[in-house]
C-alpha positions as CSV (number, residue, x, y, z in Angstrom):
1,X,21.2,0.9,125.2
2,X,21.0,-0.5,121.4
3,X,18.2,1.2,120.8
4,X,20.5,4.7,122.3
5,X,23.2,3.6,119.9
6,X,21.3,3.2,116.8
7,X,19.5,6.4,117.2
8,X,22.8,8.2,117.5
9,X,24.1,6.5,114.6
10,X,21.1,7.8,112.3
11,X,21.6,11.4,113.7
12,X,25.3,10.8,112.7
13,X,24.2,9.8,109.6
14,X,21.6,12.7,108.7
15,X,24.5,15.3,109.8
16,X,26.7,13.5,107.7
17,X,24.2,13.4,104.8
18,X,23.0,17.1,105.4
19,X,26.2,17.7,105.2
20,X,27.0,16.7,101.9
21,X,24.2,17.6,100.2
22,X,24.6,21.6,100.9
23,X,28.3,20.8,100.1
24,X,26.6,19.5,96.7
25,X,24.7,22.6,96.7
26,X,27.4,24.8,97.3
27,X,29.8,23.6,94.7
28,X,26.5,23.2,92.2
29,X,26.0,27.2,93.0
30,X,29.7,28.1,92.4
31,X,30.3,25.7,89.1
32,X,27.4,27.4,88.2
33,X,28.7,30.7,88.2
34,X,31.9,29.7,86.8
35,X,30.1,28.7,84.0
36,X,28.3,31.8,83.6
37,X,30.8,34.0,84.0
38,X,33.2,31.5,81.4
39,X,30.5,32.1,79.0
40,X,30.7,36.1,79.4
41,X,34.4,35.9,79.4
42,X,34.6,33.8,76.2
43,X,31.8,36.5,74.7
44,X,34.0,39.5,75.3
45,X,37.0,37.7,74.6
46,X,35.4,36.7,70.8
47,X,33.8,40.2,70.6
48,X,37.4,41.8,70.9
49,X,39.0,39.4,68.3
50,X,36.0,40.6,66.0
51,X,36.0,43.9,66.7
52,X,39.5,44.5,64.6
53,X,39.0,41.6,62.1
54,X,35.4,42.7,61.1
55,X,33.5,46.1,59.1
56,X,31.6,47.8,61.2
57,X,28.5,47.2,59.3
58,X,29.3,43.7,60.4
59,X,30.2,45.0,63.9
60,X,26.6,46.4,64.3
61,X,24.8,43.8,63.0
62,X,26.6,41.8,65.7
63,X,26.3,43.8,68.3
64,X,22.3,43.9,67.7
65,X,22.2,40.0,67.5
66,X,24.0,39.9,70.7
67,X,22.1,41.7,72.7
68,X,18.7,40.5,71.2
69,X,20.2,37.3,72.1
70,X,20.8,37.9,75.5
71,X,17.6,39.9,75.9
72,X,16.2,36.1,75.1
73,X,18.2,34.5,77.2
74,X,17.0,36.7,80.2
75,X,13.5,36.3,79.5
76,X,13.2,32.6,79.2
77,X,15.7,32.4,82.6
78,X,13.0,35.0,83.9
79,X,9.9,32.8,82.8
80,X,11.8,29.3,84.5
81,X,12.6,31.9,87.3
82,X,8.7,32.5,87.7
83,X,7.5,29.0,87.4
84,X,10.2,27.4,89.5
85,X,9.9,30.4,91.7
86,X,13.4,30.4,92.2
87,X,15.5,33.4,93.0
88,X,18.9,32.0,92.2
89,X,17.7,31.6,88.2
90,X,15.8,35.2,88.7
91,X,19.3,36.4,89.4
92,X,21.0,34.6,86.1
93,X,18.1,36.5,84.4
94,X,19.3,39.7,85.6
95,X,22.7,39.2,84.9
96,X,22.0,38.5,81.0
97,X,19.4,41.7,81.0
98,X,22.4,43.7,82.3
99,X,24.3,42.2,79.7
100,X,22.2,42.7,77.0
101,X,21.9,46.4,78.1
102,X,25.7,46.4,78.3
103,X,26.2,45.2,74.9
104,X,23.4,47.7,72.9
105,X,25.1,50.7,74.8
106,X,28.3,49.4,73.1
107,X,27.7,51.6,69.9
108,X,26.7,54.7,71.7
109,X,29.0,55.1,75.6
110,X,32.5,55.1,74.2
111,X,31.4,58.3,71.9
112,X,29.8,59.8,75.6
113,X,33.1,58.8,77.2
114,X,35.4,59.4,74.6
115,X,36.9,55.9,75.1
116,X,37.7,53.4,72.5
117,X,35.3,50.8,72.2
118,X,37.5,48.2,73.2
119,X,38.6,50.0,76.4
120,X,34.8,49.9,76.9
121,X,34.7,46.3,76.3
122,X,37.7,45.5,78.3
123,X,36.1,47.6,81.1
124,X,33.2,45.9,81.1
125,X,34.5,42.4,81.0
126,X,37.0,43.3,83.9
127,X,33.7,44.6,85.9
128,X,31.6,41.3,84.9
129,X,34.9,39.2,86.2
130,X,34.8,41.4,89.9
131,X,31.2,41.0,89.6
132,X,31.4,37.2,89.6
133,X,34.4,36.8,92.0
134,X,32.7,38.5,94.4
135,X,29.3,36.6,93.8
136,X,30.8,33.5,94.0
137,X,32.7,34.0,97.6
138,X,29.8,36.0,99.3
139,X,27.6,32.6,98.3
140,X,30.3,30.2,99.7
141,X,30.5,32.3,102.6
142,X,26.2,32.5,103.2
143,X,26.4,29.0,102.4
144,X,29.0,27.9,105.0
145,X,27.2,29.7,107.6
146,X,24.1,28.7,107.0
147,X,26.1,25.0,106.5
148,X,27.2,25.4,110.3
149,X,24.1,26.4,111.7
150,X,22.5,23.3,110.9
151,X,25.3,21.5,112.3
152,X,25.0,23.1,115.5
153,X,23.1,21.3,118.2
154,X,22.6,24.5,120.4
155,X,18.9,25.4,119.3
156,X,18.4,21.5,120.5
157,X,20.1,22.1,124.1
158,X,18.8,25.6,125.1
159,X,15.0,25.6,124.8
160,X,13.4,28.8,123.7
161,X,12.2,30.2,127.1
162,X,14.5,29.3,130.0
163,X,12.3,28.2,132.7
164,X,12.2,30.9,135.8
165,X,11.7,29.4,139.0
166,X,10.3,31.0,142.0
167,X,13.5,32.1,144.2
168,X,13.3,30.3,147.8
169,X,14.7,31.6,151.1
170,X,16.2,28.3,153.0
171,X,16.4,29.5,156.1
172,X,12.7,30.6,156.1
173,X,11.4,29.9,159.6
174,X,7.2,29.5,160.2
175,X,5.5,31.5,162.4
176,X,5.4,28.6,164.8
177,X,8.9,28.7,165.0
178,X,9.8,32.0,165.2
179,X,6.6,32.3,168.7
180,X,8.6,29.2,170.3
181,X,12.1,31.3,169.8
182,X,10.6,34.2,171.1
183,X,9.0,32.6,174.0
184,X,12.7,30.9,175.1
């Protein structure tokens, strides 16, 4: 019965630490993202402050050093991507591609719109913010459930293939039995 007790106490304990490591996980994933999307917000934020304060000689120049600057950043996040062969970082690289894209059509979709450039910007930034909200619950969510089906102890007590047993008649009667009956 020790032996029972302490058994049960290291599966209590291996829950328990599963447990908090995908917690860890999970808040590592979302702190993550905040931290991303911080960064984007703080780049928009600057790039609007410049955008009335600066020439736009200045303005282009910026606007090229951005984007070649985030093309960077996506490829190096794409090489760790590749060697770690993580999809999570693959996914960061994406993001700062789509940025990088995002910032170089700057110059050119307001004209094609007929927008300002900072309703552009401030259109952008609101879609990068929706975009991150939205990444960041639909990952707590996956996470949770995937969280709970470890927890769960059902895959332990229903085996994969329920035995079938042969169905039995109890009142089956030999033939021995059913000659003597007929002979009463």
């Amino acid at each position: 019965m020790i032996e029972t007790s302490n058994s049960e106490e290291k599966k209590k304990l291996t829950i328990k630490d599963i447990y908090k490591n995908i917690n860890n996980i999970v808040t590592g994933d979302i702190l993550a993202n905040l931290a991303y999307s911080s960064m984007i917000m703080l780049y928009f934020m600057f790039f609007n402050i410049q955008y009335e304060a600066v020439s736009e000689m200045i303005l282009n120049k910026y606007i090229n050093i951005s984007s070649i600057a985030f093309l960077i950043i996506s490829i190096i996040l794409i090489e760790i991507s590749y060697k770690k062969e993580s999809d999570n970082i693959l996914i960061y690289a994406l993001e700062f591609l789509v940025l990088a894209i995002f910032t170089l059509l700057i110059k050119h979709i307001p004209k094609l719109l007929n927008c300002g450039t900072q309703t552009y910007i401030l259109i952008g930034s609101y879609l990068f913010a929706i975009y991150y909200m939205l990444k960041s619950t639909i990952l707590y969510t996956k996470e949770k459930q995937e969280d709970l089906r470890k927890l769960s102890d059902i895959k332990e007590i229903v085996k994969d293939e329920p035995i079938k047993k042969a169905t039995k008649r109890k009142n089956k009667k030999t033939e021995k039995e059913m000659k003597e009956e007929g002979n009463k």
